[in-house]
C-alpha positions in Angstrom: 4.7 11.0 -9.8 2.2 9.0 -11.7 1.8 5.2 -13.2 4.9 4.9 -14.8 6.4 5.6 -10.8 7.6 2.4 -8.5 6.3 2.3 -4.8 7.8 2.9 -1.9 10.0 0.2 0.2 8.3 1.1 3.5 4.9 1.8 3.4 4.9 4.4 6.5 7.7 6.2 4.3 5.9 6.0 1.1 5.4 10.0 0.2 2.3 9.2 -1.5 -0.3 6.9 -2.3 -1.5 6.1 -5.7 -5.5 5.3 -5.1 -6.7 3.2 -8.1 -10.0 2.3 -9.0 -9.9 -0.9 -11.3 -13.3 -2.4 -12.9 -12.0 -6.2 -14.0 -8.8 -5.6 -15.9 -9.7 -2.2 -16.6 -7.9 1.3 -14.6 -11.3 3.3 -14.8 -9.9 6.4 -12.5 -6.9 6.9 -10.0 -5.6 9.6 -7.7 -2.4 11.0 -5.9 -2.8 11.4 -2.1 -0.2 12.7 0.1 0.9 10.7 3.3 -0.2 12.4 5.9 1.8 10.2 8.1 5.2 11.0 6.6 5.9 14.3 8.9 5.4 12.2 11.8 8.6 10.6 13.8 6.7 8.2 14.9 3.5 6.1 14.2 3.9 7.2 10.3 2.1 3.9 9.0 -0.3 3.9 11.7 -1.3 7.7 10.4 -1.1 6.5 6.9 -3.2 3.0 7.8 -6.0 5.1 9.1 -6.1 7.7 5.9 -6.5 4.7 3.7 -9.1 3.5 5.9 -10.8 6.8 5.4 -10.5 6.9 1.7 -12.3 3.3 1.8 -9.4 1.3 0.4 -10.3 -2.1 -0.7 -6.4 -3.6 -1.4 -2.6 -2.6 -0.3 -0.1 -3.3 -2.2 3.1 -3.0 -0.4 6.9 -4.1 0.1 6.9 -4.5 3.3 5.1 -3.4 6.2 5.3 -2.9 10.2 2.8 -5.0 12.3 0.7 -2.1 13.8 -0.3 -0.8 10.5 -0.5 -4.1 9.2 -2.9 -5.2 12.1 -5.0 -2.0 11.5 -5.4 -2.5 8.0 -6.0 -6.4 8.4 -8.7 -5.5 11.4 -10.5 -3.0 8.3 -11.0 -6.1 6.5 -8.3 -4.4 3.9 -6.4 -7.0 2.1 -2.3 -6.6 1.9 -0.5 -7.9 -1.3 3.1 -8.4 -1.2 5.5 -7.2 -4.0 8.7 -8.9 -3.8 10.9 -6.2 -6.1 10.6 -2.8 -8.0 7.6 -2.3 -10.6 6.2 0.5 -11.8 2.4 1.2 -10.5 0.8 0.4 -13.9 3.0 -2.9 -13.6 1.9 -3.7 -9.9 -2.2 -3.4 -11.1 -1.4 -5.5 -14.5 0.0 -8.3 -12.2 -2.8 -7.6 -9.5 -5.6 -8.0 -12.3 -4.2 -10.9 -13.8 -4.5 -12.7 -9.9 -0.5 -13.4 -9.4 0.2 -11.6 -6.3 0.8 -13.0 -2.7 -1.7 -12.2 0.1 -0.1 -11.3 3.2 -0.9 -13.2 6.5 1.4 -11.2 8.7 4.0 -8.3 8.0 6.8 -8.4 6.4 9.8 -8.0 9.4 13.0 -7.1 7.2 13.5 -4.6 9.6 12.9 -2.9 12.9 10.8 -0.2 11.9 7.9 -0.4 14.6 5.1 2.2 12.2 
């Protein structure tokens, strides 16, 4: 697991999260976290939506995500960016820095996951 890894299709599944702190174009420090939501049958994104909360997340960027954690994370004044296929993390803030991505007005629905 590090920058050269590609994110998770479900955000509530994602094992871990990749927190990066990016000055301008510039990585200046990042972290591994572990899901803490990922042992739990149910409500995994809502679990994970309050840990980023807690580690004062600025920006998501997901594949898709379930309305609950998508309402939580939307109601923390987080913004969501949708990624439309597979890139690896250093890929994803490249693409982020350079202002290309898609802001998220409402979760993705591709499937019936309800975390």
């Amino acid at each position: 697991m590090g920058l050269d890894s590609t994110i998770s299709s479900h955000f509530g599944n994602a094992q871990y999260f990749v927190l990066i702190d990016v000055e301008g174009k510039k990585t200046v420090d990042w972290r591994i976290l572990k899901n803490p939501g990922i042992s739990f049958e149910k409500g995994k994104g809502i679990v994970a939506a309050n840990f980023l909360i807690k580690n004062k997340t600025d920006v998501l960027i997901t594949k898709e995500i379930a309305q609950g954690p998508f309402h939580v994370l939307r109601d923390s004044a987080i913004k969501i960016f949708y990624l439309p296929k597979d890139m690896s993390i250093i890929g994803i803030v490249k693409k982020f820095s350079d202002q290309r991505s898609e802001s998220l007005r409402n979760p993705e629905k591709k499937h019936s996951h309800t975390d």
